[in-house]
N, C-alpha and C positions, 0 to 999 in steps of 0.2 A: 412706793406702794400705792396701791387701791384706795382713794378716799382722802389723801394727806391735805392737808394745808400748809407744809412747811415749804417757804420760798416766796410764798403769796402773801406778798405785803400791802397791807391796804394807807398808802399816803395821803390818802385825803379822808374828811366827812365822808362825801358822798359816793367814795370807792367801798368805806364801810357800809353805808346805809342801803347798799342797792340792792334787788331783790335778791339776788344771787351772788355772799360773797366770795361762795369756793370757787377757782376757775371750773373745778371738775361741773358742778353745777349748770355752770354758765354753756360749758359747751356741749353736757349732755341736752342744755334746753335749746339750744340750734339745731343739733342733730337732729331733735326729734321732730322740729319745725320744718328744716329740708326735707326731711322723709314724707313729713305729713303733704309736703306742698308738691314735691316733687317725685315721689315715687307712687304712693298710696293713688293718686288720679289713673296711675297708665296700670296699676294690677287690682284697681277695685271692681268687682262683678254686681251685677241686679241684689245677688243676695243677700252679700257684706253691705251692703248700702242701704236696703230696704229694712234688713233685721238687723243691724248693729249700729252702722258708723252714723247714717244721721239722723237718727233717734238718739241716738248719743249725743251728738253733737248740738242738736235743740234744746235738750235735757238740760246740757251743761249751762246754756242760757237760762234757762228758769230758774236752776238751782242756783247761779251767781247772783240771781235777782234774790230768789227768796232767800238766802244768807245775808245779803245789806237787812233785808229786815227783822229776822228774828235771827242770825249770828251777829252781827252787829251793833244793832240799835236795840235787840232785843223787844221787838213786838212780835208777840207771837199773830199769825196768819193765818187762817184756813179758808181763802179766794184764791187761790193762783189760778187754779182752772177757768174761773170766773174771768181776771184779769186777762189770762190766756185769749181768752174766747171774746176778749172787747178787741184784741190785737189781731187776731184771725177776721171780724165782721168788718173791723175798720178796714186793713189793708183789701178785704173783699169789696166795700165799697169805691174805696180808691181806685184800683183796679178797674172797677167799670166803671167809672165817672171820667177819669181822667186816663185812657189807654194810651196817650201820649209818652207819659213821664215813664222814668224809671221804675222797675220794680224795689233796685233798693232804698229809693226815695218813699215808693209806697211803705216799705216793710218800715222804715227810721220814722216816716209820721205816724204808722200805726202805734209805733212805741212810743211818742209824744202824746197821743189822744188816750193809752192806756194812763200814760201817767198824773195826766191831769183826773181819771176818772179815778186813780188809786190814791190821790191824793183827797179827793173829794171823798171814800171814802174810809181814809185815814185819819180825820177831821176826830171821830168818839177817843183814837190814843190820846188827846188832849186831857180827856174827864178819865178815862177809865183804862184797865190794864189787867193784865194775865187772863186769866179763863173769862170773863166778860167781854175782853176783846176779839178774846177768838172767834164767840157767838157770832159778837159784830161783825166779823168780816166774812162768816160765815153766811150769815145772812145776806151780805153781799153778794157770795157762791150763789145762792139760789134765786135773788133776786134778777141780775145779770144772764143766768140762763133763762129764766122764764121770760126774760124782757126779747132775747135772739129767739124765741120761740114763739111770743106773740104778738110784739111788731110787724107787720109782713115788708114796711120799708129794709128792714136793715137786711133780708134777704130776695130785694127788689122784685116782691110780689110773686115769686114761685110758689104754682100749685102744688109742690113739693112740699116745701120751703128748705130745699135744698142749696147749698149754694156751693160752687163747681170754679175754681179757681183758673181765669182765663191762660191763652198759652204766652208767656210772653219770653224776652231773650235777653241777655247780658252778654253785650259783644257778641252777637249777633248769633248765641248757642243758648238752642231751649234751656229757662231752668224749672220752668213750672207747663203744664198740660201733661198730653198723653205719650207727646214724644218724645218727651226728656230723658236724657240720658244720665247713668247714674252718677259718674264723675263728677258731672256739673252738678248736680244735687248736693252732691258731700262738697264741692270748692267753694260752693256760695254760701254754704254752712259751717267752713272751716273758715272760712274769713269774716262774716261776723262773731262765731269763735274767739277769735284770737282778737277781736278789736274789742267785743266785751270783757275778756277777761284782761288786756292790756289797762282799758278802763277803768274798771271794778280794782282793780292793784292800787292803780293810781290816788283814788279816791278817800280807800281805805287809809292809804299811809298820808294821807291830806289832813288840813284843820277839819274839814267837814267828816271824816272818818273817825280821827279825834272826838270830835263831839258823840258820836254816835255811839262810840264805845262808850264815853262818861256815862252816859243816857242812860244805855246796857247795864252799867255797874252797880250804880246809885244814883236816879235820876233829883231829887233831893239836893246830891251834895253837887249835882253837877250845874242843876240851875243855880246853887250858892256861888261860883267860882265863876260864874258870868258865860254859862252855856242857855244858850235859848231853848227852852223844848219846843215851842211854834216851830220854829228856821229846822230844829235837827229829825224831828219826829215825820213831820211833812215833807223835807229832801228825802227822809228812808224812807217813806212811802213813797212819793215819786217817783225815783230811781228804781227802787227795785218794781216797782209795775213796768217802767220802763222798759228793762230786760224781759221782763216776763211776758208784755205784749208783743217782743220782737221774736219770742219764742214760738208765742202762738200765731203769728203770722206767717213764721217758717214753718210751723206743724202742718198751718193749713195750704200754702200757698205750694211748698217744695215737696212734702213730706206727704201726707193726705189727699191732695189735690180736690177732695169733695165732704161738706159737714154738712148731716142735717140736723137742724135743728139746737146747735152746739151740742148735742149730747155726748161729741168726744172732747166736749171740756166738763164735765161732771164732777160732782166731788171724787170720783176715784182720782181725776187728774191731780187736785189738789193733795191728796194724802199721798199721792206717788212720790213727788215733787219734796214735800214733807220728807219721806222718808229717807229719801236722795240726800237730803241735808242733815239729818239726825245722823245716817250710819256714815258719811263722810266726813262730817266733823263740822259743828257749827263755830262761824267766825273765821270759815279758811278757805280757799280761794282752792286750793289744792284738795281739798276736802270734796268742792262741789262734782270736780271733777270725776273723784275717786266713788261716789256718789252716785252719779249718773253713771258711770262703766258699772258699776257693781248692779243695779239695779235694771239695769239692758240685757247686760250679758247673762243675769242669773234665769231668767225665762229661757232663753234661748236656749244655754245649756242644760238647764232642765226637762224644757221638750224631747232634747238631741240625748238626752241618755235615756231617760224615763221613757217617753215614749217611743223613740225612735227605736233603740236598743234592749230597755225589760218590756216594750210589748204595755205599760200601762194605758192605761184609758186617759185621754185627753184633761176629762173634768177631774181627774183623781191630782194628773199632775199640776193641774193650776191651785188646786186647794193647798197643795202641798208647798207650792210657792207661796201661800199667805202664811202658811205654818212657819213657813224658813225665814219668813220679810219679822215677824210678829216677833218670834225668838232673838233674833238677832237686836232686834231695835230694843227693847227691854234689857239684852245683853250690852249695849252698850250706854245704854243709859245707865247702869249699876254701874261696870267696872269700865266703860271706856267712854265719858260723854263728850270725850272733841275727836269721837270716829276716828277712822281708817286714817285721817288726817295725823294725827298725834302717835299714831301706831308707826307710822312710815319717817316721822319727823325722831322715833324714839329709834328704833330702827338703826338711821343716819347717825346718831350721837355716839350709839355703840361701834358704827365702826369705824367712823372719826379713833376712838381712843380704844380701838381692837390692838394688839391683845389684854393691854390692861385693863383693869377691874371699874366698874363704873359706878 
């Protein structure tokens, strides 16, 4: 039948401990890898690419950042737009400093200089925690954009101060300018994709992921049992700016191709981002995902009924999206707080042991 485990014997540790240990699992998660690598490139059009897949796709990166640090390590955050927007100015400059090098080398150091600046300002989770810290990193949001707004170097003295994402190529096929086509925009964002979240797994089920949950639980008892909060606090800030600046690098470089001013890293990006991870499930890798689709696809299909088909007014339907984002996020903080994640994981359990009674 549908779902069994009977026959699948796990001989060793690490047949048990791997991420997938039902076969059915295992080979639904290739399926959906060949599909994604090899079919979705040759029937994706301008629209599925521009309004779903990689906006989706970037999302997923932000969200597996900001999940290392408030599903994880448990600090709460509200910079990621801010972070975002240090990984979009950095890979901007990179770009025109060095037109030589790769762009994925650009976008991997934008996410190094992100992390070092999210670590710098990860430094108050030392003294301070919960709603104080939020301020703090909030204050960071605002600082970081006013900092891309009134430097003129970091948008290399445009009387705009617009900054417009050179064209450049990956094996020798646009992935960024005006000529890019849309496959390559989703290929080059399904494969940091899957190298982040390959990563992000790894991490989690490591000593350093270990600690970060202690931290999460009871940071108290965690420093008593020989967990450093300096090493764990300052990796979950690192790391997840890390993701988060290579998000915004993709946002701006593949995705956008023109920011002025950062003002499309704003606090709204931060609370997007946020919510991606509250209604997917904090602390789950599968969450993030489920997170970022939820929160892409529900504009979209809201326009596409609302307005496309009852004829509503444009501003009526977008309010009506913070009605839906607002309900839901309160709804799952009461009766479901590990999200869509724990819903699909509950799901799986019942029909593991369908038809009997659970």
């Amino acid at each position: 039948m549908l779902y069994r485990e009977a026959g699948d014997y796990k001989t060793s540790y690490a047949k048990d401990n791997q991420t997938f240990p039902i076969k059915f699992d295992r080979v639904a998660y290739y399926v959906l890898l060949l599909v994604a690598f090899c079919v979705v490139p040759f029937v994706i059009n301008d629209y599925w690419a521009s309004a779903v897949l990689v906006p989706f796709l970037i999302y997923v990166i932000a969200a597996l950042g900001l999940n290392i640090l408030i599903g994880y390590c448990g600090q709460l955050s509200l910079g990621t737009g801010g972070f975002m927007a240090v990984g979009a100015y950095s890979a901007y400059k990179l770009m025109t400093s060095f037109p030589d090098v790769s762009i994925i080398i650009h976008i991997l150091i934008a996410g190094v200089i992100t992390a070092l600046v999210g670590m710098l300002f990860g430094l108050p989770s030392l003294r301070i925690k919960g709603f104080y810290l939020a301020v703090a990193t909030l204050a960071s949001q605002f600082f970081l954009i006013w900092l891309f707004n009134r430097v003129p170097w970091f948008y290399n003295y445009s009387a705009s101060g617009t900054i417009n994402a050179p064209e450049r190529t990956v094996f020798g096929v646009n992935v960024t300018g005006p000529n890019v086509d849309a496959w390559a925009q989703y290929m080059i964002c399904l494969v940091f994709v899957v190298g982040c979240a390959w990563f992000v797994r790894n991490l989690t089920r490591g000593t350093l992921g270990r600690s970060w949950m202690a931290i999460r639980d009871m940071d108290i008892a965690a420093e008593i049992i020989g967990v450093n909060p300096l090493k764990a606090k300052l990796s979950a800030f690192g790391l997840s700016s890390f993701f988060i600046g290579i998000a915004g690098a993709l946002l701006f470089t593949v995705y956008l191709g023109a920011v002025e001013g950062g003002e499309a890293f704003g606090i709204s990006k931060s609370f997007l981002v946020l919510f991606m991870v509250i209604i997917g499930g904090l602390g789950s890798i599968l969450g993030s995902f489920l997170g970022a689709a939820f929160m892409v696809l529900m504009p979209v299909l809201l326009k596409n009924v609302l307005v496309g088909n009852l004829g509503w007014p444009t501003d009526v339907s977008a309010h009506f999206e913070f009605v839906i984002v607002g309900a839901l996020i309160m709804a799952f903080l009461i009766f479901e707080p590990h999200g869509l994640a724990q819903l699909w994981r509950l799901a799986k359990e019942k029909l593991r042991l369908w038809p009997f009674p659970h």
